[in-house]
MARVO-623331 format. One record per residue (C-alpha): residue number from 0; residue in three letters; z, y, x. Coordinates in steps of 0.25 Angstrom, whole numbers. Each point is the difference from the previous one (the first is absolute). Example, Ala and Ser with C-alpha at 12.3 -4.5 7.8 and 13.67 -1.06 7.14 Angstrom:
! residues 2
<num->0&residuo->ALA&z->31&y->-18&x->49>
<num->1&residuo->SER&z->-2&y->14&x->6>
This chain:
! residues 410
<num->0&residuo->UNK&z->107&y->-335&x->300>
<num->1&residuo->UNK&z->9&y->4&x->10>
<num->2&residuo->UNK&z->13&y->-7&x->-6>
<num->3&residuo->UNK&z->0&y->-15&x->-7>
<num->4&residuo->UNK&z->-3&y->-2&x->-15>
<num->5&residuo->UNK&z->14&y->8&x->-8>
<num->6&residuo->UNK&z->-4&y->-6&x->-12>
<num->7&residuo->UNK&z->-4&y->-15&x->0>
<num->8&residuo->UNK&z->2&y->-4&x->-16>
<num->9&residuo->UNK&z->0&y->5&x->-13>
<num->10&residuo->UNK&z->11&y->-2&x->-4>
<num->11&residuo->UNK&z->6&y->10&x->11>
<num->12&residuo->UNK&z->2&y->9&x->-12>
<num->13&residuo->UNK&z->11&y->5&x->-9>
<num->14&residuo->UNK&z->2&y->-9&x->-12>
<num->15&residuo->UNK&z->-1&y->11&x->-11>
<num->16&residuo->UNK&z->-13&y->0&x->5>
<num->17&residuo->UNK&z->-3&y->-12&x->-8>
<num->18&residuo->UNK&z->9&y->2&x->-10>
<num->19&residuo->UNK&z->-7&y->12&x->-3>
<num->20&residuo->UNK&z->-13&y->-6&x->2>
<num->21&residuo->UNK&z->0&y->-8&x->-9>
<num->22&residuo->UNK&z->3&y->8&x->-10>
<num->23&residuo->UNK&z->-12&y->9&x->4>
<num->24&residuo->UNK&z->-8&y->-11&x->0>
<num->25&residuo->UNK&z->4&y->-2&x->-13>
<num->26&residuo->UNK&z->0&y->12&x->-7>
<num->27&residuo->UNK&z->-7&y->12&x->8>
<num->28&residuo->UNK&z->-11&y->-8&x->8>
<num->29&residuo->UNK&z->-8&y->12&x->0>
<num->30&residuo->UNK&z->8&y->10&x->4>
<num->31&residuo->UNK&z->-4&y->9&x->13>
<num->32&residuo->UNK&z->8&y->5&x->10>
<num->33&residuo->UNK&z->2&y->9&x->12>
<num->34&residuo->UNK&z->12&y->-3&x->11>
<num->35&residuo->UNK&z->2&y->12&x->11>
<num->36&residuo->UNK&z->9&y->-3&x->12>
<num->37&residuo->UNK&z->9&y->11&x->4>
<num->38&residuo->UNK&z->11&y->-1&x->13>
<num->39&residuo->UNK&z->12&y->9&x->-4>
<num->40&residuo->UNK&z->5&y->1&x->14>
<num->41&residuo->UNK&z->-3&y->14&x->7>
<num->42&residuo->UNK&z->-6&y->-1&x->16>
<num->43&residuo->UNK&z->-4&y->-14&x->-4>
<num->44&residuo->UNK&z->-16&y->-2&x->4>
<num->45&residuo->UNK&z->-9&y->-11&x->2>
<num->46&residuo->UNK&z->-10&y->-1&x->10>
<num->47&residuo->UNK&z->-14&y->-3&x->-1>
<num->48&residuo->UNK&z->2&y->-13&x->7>
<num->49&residuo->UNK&z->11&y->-3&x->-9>
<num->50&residuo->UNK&z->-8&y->3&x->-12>
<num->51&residuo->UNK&z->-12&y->-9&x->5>
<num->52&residuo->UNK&z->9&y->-10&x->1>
<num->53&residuo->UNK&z->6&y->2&x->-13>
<num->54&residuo->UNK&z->-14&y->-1&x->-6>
<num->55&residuo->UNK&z->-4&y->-14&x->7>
<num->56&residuo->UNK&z->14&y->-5&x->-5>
<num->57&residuo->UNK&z->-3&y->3&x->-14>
<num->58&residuo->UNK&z->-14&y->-5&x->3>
<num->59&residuo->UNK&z->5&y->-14&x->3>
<num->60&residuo->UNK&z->11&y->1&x->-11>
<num->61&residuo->UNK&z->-14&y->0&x->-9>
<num->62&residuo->UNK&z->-5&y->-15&x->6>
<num->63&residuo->UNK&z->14&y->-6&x->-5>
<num->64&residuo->UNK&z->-1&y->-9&x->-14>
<num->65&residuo->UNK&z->12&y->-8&x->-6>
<num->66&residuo->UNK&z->0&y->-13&x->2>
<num->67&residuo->UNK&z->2&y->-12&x->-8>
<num->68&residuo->UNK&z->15&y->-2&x->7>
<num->69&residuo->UNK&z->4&y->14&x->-3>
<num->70&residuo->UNK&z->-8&y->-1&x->-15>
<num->71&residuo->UNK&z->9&y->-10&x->-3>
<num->72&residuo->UNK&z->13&y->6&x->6>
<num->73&residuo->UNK&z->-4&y->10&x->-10>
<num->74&residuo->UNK&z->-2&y->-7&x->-11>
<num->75&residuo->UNK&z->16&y->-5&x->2>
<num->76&residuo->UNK&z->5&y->13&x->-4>
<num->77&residuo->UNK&z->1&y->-2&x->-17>
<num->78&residuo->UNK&z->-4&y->14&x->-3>
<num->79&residuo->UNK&z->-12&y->0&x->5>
<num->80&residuo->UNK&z->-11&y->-6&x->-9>
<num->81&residuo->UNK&z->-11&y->-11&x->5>
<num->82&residuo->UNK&z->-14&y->10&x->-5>
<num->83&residuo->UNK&z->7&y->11&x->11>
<num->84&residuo->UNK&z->1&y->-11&x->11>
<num->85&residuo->UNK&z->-14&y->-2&x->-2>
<num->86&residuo->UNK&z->-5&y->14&x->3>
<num->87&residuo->UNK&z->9&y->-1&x->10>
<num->88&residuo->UNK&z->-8&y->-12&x->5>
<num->89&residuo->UNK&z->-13&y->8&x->1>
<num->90&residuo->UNK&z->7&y->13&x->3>
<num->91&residuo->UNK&z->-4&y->8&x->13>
<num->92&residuo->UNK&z->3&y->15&x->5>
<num->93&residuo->UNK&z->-13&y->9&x->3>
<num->94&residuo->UNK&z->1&y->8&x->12>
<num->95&residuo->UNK&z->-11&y->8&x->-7>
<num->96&residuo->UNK&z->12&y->5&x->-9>
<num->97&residuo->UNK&z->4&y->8&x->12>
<num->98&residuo->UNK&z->-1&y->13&x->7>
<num->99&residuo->UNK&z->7&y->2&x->12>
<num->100&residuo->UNK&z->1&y->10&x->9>
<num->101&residuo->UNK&z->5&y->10&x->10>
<num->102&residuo->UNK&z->-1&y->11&x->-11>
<num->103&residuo->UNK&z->14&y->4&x->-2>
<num->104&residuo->UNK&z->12&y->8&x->5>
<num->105&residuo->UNK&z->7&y->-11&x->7>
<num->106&residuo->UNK&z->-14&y->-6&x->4>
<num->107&residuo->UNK&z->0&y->-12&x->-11>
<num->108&residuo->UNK&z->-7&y->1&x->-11>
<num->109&residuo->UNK&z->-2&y->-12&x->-10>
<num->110&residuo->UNK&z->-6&y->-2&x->-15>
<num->111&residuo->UNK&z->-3&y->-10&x->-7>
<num->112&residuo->UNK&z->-7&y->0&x->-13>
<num->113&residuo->UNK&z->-5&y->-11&x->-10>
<num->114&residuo->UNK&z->6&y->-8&x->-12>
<num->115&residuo->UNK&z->15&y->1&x->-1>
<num->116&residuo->UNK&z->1&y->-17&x->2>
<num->117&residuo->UNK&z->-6&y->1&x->12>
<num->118&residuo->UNK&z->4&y->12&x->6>
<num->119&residuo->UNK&z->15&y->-2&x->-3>
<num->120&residuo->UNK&z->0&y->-13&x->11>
<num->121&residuo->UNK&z->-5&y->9&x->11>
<num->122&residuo->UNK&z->14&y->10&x->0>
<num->123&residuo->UNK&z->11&y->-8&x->7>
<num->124&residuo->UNK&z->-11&y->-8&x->9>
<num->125&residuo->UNK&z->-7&y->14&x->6>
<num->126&residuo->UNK&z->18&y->7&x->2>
<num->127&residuo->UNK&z->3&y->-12&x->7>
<num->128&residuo->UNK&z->-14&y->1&x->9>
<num->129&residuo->UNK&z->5&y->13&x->3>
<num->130&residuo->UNK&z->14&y->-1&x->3>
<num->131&residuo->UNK&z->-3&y->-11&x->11>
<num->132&residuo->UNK&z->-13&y->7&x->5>
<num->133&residuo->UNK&z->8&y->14&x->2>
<num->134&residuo->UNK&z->12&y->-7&x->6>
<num->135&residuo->UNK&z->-7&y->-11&x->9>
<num->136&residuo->UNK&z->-8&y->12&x->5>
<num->137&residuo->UNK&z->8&y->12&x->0>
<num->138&residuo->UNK&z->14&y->-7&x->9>
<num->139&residuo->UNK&z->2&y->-11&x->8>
<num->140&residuo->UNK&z->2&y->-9&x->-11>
<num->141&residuo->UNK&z->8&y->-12&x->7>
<num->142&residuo->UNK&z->12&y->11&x->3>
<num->143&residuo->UNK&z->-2&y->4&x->-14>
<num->144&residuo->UNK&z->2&y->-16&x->-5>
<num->145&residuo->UNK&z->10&y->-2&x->11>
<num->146&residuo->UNK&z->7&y->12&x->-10>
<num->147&residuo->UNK&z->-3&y->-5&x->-11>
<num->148&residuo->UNK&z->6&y->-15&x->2>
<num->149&residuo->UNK&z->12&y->6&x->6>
<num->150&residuo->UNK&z->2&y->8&x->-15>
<num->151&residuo->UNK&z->-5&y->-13&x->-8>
<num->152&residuo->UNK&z->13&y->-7&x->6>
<num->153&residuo->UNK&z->10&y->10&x->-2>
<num->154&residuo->UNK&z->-5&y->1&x->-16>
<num->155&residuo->UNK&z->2&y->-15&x->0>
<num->156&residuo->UNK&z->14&y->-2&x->7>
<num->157&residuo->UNK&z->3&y->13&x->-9>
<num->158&residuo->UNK&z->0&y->-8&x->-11>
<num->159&residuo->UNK&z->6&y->-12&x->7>
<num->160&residuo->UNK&z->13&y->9&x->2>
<num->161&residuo->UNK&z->0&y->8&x->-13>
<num->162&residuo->UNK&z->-1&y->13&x->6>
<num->163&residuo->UNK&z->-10&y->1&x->-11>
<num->164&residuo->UNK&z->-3&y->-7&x->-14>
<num->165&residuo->UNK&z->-11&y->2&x->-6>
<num->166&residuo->UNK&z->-1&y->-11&x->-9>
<num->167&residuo->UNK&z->-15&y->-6&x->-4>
<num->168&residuo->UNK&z->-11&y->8&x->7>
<num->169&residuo->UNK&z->-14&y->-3&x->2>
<num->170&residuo->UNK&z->-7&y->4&x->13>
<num->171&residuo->UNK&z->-12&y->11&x->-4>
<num->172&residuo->UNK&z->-6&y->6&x->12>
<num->173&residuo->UNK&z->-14&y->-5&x->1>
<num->174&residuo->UNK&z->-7&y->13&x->-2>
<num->175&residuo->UNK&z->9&y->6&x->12>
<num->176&residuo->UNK&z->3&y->-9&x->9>
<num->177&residuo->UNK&z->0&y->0&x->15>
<num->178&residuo->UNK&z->-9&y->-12&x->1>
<num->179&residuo->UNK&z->-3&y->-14&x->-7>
<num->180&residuo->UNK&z->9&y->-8&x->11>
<num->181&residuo->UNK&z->10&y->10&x->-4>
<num->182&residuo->UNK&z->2&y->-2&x->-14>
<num->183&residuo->UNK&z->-3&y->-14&x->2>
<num->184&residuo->UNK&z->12&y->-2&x->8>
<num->185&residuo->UNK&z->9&y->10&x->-12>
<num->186&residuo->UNK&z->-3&y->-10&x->-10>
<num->187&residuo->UNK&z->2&y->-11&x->9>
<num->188&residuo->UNK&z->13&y->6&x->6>
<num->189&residuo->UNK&z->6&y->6&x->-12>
<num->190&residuo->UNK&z->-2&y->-12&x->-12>
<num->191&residuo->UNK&z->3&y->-10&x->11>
<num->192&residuo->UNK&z->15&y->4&x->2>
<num->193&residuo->UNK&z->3&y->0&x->-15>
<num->194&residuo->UNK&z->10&y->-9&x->2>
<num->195&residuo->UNK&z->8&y->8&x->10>
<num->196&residuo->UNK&z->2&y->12&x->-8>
<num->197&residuo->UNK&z->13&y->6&x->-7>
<num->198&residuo->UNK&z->-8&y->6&x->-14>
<num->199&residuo->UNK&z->-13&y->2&x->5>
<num->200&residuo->UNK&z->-12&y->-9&x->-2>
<num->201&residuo->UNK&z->-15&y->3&x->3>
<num->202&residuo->UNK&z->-7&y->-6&x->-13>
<num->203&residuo->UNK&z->-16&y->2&x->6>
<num->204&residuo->UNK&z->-8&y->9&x->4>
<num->205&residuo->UNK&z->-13&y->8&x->-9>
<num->206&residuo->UNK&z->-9&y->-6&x->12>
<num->207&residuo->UNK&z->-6&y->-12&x->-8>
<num->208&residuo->UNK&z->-5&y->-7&x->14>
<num->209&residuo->UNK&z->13&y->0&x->5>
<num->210&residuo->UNK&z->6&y->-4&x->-12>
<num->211&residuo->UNK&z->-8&y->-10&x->0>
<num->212&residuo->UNK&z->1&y->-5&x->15>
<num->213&residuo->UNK&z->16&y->2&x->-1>
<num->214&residuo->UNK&z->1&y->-7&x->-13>
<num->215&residuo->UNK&z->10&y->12&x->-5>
<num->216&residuo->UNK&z->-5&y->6&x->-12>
<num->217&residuo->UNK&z->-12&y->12&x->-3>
<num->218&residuo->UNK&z->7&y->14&x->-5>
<num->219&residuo->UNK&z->-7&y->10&x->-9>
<num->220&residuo->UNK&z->-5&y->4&x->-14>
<num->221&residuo->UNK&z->-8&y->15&x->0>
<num->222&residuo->UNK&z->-2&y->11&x->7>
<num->223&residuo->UNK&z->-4&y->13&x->-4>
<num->224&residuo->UNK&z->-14&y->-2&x->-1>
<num->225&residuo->UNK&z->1&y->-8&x->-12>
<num->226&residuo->UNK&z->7&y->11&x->-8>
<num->227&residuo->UNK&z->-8&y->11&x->3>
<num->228&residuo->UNK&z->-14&y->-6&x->-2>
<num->229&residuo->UNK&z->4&y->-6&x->-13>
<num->230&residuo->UNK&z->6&y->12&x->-4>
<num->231&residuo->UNK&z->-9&y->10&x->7>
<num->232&residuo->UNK&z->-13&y->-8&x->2>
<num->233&residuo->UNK&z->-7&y->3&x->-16>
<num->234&residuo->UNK&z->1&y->15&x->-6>
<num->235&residuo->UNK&z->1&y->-6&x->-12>
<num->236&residuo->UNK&z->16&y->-3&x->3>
<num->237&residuo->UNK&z->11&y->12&x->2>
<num->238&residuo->UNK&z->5&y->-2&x->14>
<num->239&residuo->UNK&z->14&y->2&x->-5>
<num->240&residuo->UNK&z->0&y->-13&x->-4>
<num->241&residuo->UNK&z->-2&y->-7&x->12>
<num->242&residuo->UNK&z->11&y->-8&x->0>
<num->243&residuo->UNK&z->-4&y->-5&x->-15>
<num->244&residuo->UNK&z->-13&y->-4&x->3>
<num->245&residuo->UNK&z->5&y->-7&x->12>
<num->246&residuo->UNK&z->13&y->-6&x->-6>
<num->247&residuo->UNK&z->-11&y->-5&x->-11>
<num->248&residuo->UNK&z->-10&y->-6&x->9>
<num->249&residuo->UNK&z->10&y->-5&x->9>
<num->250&residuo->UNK&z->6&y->-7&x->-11>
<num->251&residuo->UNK&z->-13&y->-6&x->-6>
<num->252&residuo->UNK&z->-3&y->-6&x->14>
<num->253&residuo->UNK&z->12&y->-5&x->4>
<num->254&residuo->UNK&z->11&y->-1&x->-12>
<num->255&residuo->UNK&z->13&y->-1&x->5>
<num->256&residuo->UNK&z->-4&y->-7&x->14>
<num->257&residuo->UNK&z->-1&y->10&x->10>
<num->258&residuo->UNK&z->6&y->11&x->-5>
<num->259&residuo->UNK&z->8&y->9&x->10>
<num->260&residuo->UNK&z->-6&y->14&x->-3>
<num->261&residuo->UNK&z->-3&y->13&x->7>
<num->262&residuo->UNK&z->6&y->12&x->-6>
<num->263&residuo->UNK&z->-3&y->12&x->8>
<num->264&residuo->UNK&z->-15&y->4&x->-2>
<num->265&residuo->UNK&z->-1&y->12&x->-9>
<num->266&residuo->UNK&z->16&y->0&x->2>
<num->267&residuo->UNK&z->11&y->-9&x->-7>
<num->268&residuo->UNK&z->3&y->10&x->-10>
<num->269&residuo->UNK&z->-14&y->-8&x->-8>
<num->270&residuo->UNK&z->3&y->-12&x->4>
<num->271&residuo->UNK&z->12&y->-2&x->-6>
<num->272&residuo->UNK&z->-6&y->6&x->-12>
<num->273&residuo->UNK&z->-10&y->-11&x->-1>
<num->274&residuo->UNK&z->9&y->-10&x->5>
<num->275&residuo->UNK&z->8&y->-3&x->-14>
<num->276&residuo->UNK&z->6&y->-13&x->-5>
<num->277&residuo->UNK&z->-11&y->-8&x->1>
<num->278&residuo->UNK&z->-5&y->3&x->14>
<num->279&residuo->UNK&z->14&y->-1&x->5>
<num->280&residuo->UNK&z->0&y->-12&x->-3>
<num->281&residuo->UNK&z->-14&y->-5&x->4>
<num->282&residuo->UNK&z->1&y->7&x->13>
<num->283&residuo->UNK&z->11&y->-7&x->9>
<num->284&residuo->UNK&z->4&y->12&x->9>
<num->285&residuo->UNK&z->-4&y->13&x->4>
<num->286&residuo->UNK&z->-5&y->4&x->15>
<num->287&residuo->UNK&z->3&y->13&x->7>
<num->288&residuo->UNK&z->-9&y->7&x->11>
<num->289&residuo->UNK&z->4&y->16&x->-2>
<num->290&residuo->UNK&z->11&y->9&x->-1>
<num->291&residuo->UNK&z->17&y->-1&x->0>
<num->292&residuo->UNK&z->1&y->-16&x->-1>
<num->293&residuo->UNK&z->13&y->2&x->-6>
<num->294&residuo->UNK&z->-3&y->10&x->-11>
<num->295&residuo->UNK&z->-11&y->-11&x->-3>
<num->296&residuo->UNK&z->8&y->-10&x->0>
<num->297&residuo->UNK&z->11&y->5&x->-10>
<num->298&residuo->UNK&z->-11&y->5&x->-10>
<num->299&residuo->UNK&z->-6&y->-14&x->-2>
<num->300&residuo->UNK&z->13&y->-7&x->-1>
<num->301&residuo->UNK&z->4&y->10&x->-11>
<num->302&residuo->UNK&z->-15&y->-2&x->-4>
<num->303&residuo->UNK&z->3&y->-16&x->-4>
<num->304&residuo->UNK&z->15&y->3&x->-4>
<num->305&residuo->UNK&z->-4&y->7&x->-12>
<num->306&residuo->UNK&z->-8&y->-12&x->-3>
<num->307&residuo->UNK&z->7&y->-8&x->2>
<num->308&residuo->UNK&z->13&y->7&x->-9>
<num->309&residuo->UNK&z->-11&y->1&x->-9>
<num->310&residuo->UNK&z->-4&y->-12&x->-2>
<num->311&residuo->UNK&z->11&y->-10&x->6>
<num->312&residuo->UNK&z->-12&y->-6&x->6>
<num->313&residuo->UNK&z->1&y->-8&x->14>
<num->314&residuo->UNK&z->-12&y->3&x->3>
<num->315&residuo->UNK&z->3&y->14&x->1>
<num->316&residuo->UNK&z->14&y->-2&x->7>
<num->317&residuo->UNK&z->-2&y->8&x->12>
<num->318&residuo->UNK&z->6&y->-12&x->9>
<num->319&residuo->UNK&z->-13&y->-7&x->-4>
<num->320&residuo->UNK&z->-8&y->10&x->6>
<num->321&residuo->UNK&z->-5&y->2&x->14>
<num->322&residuo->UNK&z->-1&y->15&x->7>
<num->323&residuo->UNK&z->-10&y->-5&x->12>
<num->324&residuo->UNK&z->1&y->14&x->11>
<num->325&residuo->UNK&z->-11&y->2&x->8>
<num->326&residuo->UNK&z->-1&y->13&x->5>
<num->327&residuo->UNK&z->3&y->4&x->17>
<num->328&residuo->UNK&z->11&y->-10&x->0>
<num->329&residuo->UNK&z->8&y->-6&x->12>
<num->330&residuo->UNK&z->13&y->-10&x->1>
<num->331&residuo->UNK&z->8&y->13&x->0>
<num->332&residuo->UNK&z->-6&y->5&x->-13>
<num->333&residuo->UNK&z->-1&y->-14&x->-7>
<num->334&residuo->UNK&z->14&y->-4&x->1>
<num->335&residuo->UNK&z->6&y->12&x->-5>
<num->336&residuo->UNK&z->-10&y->-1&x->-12>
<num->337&residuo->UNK&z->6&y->-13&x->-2>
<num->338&residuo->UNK&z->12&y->3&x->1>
<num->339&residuo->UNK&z->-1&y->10&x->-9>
<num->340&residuo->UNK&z->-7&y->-7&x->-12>
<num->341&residuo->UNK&z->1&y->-16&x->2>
<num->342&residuo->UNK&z->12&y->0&x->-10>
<num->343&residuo->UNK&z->-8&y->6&x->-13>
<num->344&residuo->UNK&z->-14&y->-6&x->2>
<num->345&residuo->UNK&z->-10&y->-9&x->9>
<num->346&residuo->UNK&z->-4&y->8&x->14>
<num->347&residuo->UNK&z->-10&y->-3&x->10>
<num->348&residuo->UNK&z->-8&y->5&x->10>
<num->349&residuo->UNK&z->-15&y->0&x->4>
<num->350&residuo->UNK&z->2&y->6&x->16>
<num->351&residuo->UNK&z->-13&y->4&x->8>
<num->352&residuo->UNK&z->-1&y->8&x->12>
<num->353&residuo->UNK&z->14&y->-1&x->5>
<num->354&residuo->UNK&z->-2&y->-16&x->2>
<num->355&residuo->UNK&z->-14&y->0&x->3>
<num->356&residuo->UNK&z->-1&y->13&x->10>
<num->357&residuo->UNK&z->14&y->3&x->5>
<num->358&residuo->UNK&z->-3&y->3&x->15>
<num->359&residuo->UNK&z->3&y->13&x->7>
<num->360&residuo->UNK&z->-12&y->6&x->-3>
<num->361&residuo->UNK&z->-2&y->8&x->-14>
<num->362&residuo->UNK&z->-6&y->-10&x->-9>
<num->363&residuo->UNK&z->-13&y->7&x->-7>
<num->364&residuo->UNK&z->0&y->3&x->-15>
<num->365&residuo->UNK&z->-13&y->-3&x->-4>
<num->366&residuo->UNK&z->-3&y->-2&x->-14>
<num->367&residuo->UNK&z->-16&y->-4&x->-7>
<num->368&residuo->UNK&z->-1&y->5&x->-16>
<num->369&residuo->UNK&z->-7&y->1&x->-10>
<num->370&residuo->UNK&z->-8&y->13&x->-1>
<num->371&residuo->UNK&z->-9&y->-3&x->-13>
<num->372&residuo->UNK&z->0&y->-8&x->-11>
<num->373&residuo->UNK&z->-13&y->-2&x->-6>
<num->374&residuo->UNK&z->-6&y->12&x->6>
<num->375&residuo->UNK&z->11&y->8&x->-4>
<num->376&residuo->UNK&z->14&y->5&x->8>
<num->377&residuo->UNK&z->11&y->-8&x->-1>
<num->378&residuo->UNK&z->14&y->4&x->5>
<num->379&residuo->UNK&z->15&y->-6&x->3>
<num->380&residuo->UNK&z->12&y->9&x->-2>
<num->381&residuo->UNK&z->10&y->-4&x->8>
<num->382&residuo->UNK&z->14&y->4&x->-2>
<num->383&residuo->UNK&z->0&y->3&x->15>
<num->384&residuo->UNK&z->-5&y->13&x->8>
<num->385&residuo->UNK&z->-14&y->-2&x->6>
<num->386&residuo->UNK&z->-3&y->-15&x->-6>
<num->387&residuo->UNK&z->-9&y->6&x->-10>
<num->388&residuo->UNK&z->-14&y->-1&x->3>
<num->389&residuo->UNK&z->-12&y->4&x->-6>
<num->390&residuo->UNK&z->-14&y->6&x->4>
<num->391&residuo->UNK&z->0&y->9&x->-13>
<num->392&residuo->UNK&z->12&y->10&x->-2>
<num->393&residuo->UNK&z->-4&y->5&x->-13>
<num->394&residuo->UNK&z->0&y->-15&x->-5>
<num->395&residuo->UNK&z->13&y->-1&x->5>
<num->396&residuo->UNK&z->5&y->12&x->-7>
<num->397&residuo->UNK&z->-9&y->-5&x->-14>
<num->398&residuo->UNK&z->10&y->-12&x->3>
<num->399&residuo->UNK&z->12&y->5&x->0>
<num->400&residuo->UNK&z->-1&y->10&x->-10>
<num->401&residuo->UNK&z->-5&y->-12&x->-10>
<num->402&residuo->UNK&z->14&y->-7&x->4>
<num->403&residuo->UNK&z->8&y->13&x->-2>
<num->404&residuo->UNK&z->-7&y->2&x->-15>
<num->405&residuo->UNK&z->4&y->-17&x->-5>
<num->406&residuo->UNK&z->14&y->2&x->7>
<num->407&residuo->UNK&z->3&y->13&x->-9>
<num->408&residuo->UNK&z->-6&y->-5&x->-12>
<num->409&residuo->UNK&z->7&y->-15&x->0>
């Protein structure tokens, strides 16, 4: 390897990576799945020495093994159960998993393929290889860092002044960040000025090894993986109810523990179908990742408000609910959403790219997704232009048309 290790611990994942881990151990230990990398930006490439590199970093990311220190950091969290921690224990990624090459548009091509318990801890290690190999080795990175430092501290006196107020946020950006020294020094920065700020306060980061080395707290519950294999991965199931099967399962694993949850897979229009009294009030909140945040936002608000007029229930109450926004966000952004909704209900915010890869250079916008689900196509449909991604278009098309027939015959 031409660069140092990126990834030096297990735990350098996202922690809805073991939230729903253990529910896949759990409940679909033998599902199969394939992931597909794609980088959205045009004129992007990789060169071959950048792909090699890529390969020996992810090579090396396969020799790592928890250890018992980071077992038992782990086994602090109160959702996650003690027979999970043990596979853990034992648990290793298999660089036979992948396929990577120089095969593809932008000269990247990465697939992985193998049991969905597995496969599902390989996608925020391999962006975040990535992202520091193509930066590291496409600019002069210590003007880039330089940059980025200089960004990092206006953010933070920002929210010293007031110029903006954000409220709780947690720092998401592992999967595009500039570099690990960069988001290390984010999470370090941003959580370690909470006292200073006028309404803003940085509550932790999705990074579980910096969660754990800062003592600020692990952020995150699912991603759109988990809905769509539940709700995709056996022919047996309708598609269409998705958000049921995953509301379902979700529920079984977790209760009422952990349970902020993400609307828009097959659109919002099902999930607030599916979501009804009951898993209003098992799930604490509801994310956002697509579309008009604001539109979103007033749906859900008026989602709960007729339950709770309903039922004159508090758990219902809007104002005990959380809207947790996710999707492209800045300060700029963040604080006019909080402004705009802090009265009626509980906001927050998981921010990515803008804290962990804000330099003058165009961050990418790389994603790694499910492809198949137990040999067969699987598919996310976003609210937004372009996030859709599928190998299959005549699945896709199946897919909505199945949504489109349970939303006309409710």
């Amino acid at each position: 390897m031409k660069l140092n290790q990126i990834i030096t611990s297990l735990l350098e994942t996202d922690l809805y990576k073991f939230s729903m881990g253990q529910a896949i151990y759990h409940q679909y230990p033998s599902y199969k799945t394939n992931w597909t990398f794609r980088c959205r930006n045009v004129g992007v490439s990789f060169t071959q020495e950048m792909v090699e590199e890529i390969k020996e970093q992810i090579h090396e990311y396969c020799h790592l093994r928890f250890t018992p220190e980071e077992l038992d950091y782990l086994s602090t969290i109160d959702w996650l159960h003690e027979d999970y921690i043990d596979h853990l224990r034992i648990w290793k990624p298999r660089f036979e998993d992948f396929e990577i090459t120089d095969d593809s548009d932008c000269g990247l091509s990465i697939e992985a393929k193998g049991t969905w318990l597995n496969t599902s801890m390989y996608e925020i290690p391999v962006l975040a290889i990535v992202n520091e190999v193509y930066f590291r080795m496409s600019y002069n990175y210590d003007e880039l860092f330089e940059q980025y430092k200089r960004k990092l501290e206006e953010k933070k006196n920002w929210m010293i002044d007031g110029t903006y107020d954000i409220g709780p946020f947690s720092e998401f950006g592992l999967r595009r960040r500039l570099s690990a020294e960069a988001q290390d020094l984010a999470v370090k920065v941003l959580c370690g000025n909470n006292g200073s700020y006028r309404d803003s306060k940085c509550v932790g980061t999705s990074n579980v090894y910096l969660a754990k080395k800062y003592g600020v707290v692990p952020v995150g519950t699912m991603a759109h993986e988990f809905i769509m294999c539940v709700g995709q991965g056996n022919p047996m199931y309708n598609p269409a109810y998705s958000n049921k099967l995953a509301m379902e399962a979700w529920t079984k694993e977790y209760g009422v523990l952990n349970g902020t949850y993400l609307t828009d897979t097959i659109g919002d229009e099902t999930a607030h179908l599916d979501m009804g009294y009951t898993y209003s009030i098992l799930f604490s909140g509801v994310r956002h990742d697509s579309g008009d945040p604001y539109e979103w936002g007033e749906e859900w608000i008026r989602h709960y408000q007729a339950y709770y007029e309903k039922y004159k229930d508090e758990r219902v109450n809007p104002k005990n609910k959380t809207l947790l926004f996710s999707d492209s966000l800045d300060f700029k952004r963040a604080s006019e959403l909080y402004a705009h909704f802090k009265d009626r209900i509980k906001v927050a915010f998981g921010i990515g790219t803008y804290i962990a890869n804000d330099t003058d250079v165009e961050p990418l916008n790389i994603v790694m997704k499910i492809t198949e689900c137990n040999y067969s196509p699987v598919a996310k449909l976003s609210n937004a232009v372009g996030k859709t991604m599928c190998k299959d278009d005549s699945y896709v098309e199946y897919l909505r048309k199945t949504i489109a027939w349970r939303l006309s015959h409710q």
